[in-house]
Structure formats: structure tokens, C-alpha cells
N, C-alpha and C positions, 0 to 999 in steps of 0.2 A: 504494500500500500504506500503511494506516496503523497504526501498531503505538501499545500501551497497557501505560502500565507500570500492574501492579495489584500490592498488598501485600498478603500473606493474614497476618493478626497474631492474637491473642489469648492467652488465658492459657497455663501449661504444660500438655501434654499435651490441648491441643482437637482437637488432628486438623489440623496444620497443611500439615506433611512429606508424610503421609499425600495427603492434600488435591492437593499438587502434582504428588505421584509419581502418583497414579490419573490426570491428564489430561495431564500432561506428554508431547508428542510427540517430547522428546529424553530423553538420561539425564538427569537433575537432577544438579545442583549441589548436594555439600550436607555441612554442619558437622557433621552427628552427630557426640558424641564421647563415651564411656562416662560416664554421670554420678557421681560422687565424692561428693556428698553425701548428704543421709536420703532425699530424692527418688527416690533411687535405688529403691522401694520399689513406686513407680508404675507407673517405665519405665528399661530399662537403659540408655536414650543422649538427647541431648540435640541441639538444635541451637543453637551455640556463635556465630553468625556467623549465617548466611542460607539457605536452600535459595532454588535459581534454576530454573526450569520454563518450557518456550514451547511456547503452543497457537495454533495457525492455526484461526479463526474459519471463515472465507472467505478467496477469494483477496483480499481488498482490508482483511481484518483478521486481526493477529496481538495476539494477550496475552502478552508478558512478565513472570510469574509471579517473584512476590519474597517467600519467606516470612522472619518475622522471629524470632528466638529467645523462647520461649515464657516464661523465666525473668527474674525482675526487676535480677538482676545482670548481664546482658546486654544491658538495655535501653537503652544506649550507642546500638544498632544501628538502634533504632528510627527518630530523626532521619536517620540517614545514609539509611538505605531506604527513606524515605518522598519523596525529594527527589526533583522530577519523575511519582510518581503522578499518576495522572489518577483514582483509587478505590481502595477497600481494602475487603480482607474481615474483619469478625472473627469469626472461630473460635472456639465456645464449648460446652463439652460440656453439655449439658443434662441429663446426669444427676447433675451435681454441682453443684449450686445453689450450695455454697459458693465455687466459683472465679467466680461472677456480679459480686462486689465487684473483682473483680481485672478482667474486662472490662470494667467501666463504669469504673476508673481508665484503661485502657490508651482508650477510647473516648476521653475528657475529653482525653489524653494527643495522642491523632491531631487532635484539633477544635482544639489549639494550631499544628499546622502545617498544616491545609490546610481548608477549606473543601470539599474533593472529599467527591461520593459513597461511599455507603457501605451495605454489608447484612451480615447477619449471619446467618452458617453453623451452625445449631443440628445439631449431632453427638448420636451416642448417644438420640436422642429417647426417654425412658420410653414404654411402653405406657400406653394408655388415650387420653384425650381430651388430645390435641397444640395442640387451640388454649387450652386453660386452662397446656398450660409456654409457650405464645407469649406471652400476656400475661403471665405471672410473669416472663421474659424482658424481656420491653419496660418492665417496673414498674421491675425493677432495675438494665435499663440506663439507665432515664431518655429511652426513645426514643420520639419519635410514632409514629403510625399509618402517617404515609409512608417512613418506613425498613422495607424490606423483613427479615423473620427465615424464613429458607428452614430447612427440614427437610432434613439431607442426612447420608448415609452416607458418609464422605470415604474409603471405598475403594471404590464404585459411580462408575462413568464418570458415569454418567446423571445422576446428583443432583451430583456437581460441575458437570457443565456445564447444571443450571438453574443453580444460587447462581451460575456466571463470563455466565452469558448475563443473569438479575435483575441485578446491576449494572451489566454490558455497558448494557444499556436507561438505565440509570438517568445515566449515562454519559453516552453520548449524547445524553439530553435536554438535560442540562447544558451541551452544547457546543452543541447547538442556540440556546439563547438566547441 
């Protein structure tokens, strides 16, 4: 059996929680805690700490699901849950172009602790032509053409587990070399 710790990160409110609780095969783990400040405006709770989630791939693979607090005054958490990943997802709502500066900090932010894999869970996709917000996407995170940006509904079983099966690959080639 071999198990993979993956980190699902990005800015507040990408669809993190959401994200883990759709594939998650156990209950989750997890900080929600009423939020207290203007944000409060967005969404009524927070995740304070981490949500924890585990999806059995196959029998010979399991995912360890580690999401990190979406807010920058908690990003304490982020070092601590990145330690021992083998990849990480980040989470980014695509209908709000403005939170795109905050995932290309929180990107720059993971390339300081690991070298691991990585793709990016576009949420909320606007209507119309999705590969023109793919490249507005990739301008503003500063990514190449081989980092994967999946279209995913992070309450659809199905579109999580393309974006955990796209890194899963990506993953493994890495360990193949």
C-alpha cells in the first residue's frame, strides 16, 4: 500500500473544504469556525487550522487529503502542512480574478518548501470560452504550459477526482525519475 500526503491550498473561499468533503471516504476533519471579521460577508465560517480527508485510489493507493486555511493570518499553517507532501492542489475561484494575486503569492509561497508537483483547481469556471480564463489563469499565476489548471466543480465527485487523479499522474512521474 502506498499512501500520499497531498495539500489542497489557495486563496479564501476557492473551494477548499468543499473540495475535500465531496471525495473524502471518511468524515473530515475540520477547523471551520464562525468568521468575526468583514469577510464575514463572503462566507459564515472559516477554516482556522486544516481540514483532513482520505480517498482510496486503489487497493495499493490511498490520498491523504490536507487542506490549508484559506486566510492570510493563518498562514502559520501552511509550513506545518506542507511537510512531507508528495503535491499540492491550489484552489482558485475563477470567477474572481481579483483573489488570482493572492494565489500566485500562496504558489511562490509552496515553490519555497518543496519542489513537489502541483495543479490547479479552477472553481466557479465563468461561462463562455474556459480556455481564454485558462490562460488568464496561467498569465497571472506565472505558470507554464506543463502545470496542469483543471476545471472542477468542488462539490461534483467527478471533477474532484480528475484534478486528485491530474496530479496523482503528475506525481508519479516525478517519482519515477
Amino acid at each position: 500500500m502506498r499512501s500520499f500526503k497531498i495539500v489542497v491550498t489557495g486563496p479564501f473561499s476557492a473551494g477548499k473544504t468543499t473540495f475535500i468533503k465531496s471525495i473524502s471516504e471518511i468524515a473530515i476533519v475540520s477547523t471551520e469556525r464562525a468568521i468575526s471579521d468583514s469577510t464575514r460577508r463572503v462566507k459564515a465560517e472559516t477554516t482556522v487550522a486544516m481540514d483532513f480527508g482520505r480517498i482510496t485510489i486503489s487497493k495499493d493507493i490511498v490520498l491523504y487529503l490536507f487542506g490549508t486555511p484559506g486566510q492570510e493570518r493563518f498562514d502559520f499553517m501552511w509550513q506545518i502542512l506542507s511537510e512531507g507532501m508528495l503535491g499540492y492542489i491550489l484552489m482558485l475561484d475563477a470567477s474572481r480574478p481579483e483573489t488570482f494575486p493572492e494565489g500566485r503569492r500562496i504558489l511562490e509561497f509552496f515553490s519555497t518548501l518543496s519542489d513537489a508537483p502541483f495543479v490547479v483547481g479552477a472553481t466557479r469556471m465563468p461561462d463562455g470560452d474556459q480556455q481564454a480564463t485558462i490562460e488568464r489563469i496561467r498569465k497571472e499565476l506565472n505558470i507554464d504550459g506543463d502545470v496542469q489548471v483543471i476545471p472542477c466543480n468542488a462539490l461534483e465527485k467527478e471533477d474532484v477526482k480528475k484534478v486528485l487523479l491530474g496530479l496523482l499522474y503528475d506525481i508519479l512521474k516525478t517519482l519515477d525519475k
